[in-house]
N, C-alpha and C positions, 0 to 999 in steps of 0.2 A: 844495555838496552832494556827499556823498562818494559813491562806486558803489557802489551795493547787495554783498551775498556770498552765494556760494551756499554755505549750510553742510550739505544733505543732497539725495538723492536718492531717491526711493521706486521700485524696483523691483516691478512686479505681475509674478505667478508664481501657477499653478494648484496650485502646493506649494511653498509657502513654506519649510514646515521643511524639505525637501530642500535648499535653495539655504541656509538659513543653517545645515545640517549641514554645508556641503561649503565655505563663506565659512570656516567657525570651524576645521575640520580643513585647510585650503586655506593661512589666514592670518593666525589668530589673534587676529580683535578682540575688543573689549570683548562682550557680547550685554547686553541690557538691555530688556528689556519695557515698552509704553507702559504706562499704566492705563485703562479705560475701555473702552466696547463702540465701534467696534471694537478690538482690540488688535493691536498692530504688535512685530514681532522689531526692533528697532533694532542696526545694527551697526555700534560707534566704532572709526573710523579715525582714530587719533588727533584727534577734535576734525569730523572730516568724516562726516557717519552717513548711514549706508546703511539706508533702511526698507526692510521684506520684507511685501509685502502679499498677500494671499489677494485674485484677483480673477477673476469667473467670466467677466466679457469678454474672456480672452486665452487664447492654447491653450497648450499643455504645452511647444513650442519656437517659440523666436525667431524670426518669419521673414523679418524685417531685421534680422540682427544687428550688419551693421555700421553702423547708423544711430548708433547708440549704444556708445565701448567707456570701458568703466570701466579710469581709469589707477590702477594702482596703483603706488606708490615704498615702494620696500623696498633695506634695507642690505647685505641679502647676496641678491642675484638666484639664485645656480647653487644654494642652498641650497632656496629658495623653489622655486625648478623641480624639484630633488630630491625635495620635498614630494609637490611635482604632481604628479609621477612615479609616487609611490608608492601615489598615490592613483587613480590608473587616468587620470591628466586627457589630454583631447585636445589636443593645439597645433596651434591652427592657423598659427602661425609658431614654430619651435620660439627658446628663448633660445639669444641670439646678441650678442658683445661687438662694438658698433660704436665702433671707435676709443675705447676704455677705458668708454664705458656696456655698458650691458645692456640689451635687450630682447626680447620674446614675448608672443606672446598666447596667452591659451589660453582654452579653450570652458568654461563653464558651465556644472552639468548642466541648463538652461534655453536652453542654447543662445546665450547673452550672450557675447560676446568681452570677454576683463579681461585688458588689457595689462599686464606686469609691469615694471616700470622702474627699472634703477639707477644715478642717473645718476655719473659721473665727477668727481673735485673741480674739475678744470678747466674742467669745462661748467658747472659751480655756481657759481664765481668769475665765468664769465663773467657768468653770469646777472643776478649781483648787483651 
């Protein structure tokens, strides 16, 4: 029996379209809408989706946010943090090259910590 995959995650958010305005200016995934009532912001990360749900049992920020951080792997990190930048983002660890990766996280406007990750080829080869 093979291990199951986790192929998405459903973020709840008292404003969804705020988090998937600031995911899409942030990062650039695919955006695609479920069908049916209720309907969901679906956001492909290459193959990995991130749903955006409207949910009235949660408040407006995080108040564990680090229970939970969304890793994201990107090709060019200082560009991605440029982005950030430009877009008012908060870091709560600002990016920073450890021994040839990248790393940062930064805040959500929901208060979510989404680490940013580039990893190095030598830590890739190790990997694999």
């Amino acid at each position: 029996m093979s291990a199951p995959t986790i192929g998405s995650i459903l973020l709840a958010s008292s404003n969804p379209e705020r988090l998937r305005d600031w995911y899409v200016a942030a990062l650039a995934p695919k955006v695609e809408r479920t069908p049916g009532e209720p309907a969901y912001d679906v956001l492909d990360f290459d193959g990995f989706y991130l749903m955006l749900d409207r949910r009235d049992d949660v408040g407006g920020k995080n108040a564990e946010p680090g229970r939970m951080i969304l890793n994201i792997e990107v090709t060019d990190a200082p560009a991605i943090a440029a982005r950030l930048d430009d877009l008012g983002a908060t870091w709560l660890s600002p990016l920073e090259d450890r021994d040839g990766s990248w790393f940062g996280t930064v805040v959500d406007p929901d208060g979510n910590y989404v680490q940013v990750i580039e990893l190095s080829e030598r830590v890739r080869a190790e990997m694999s």
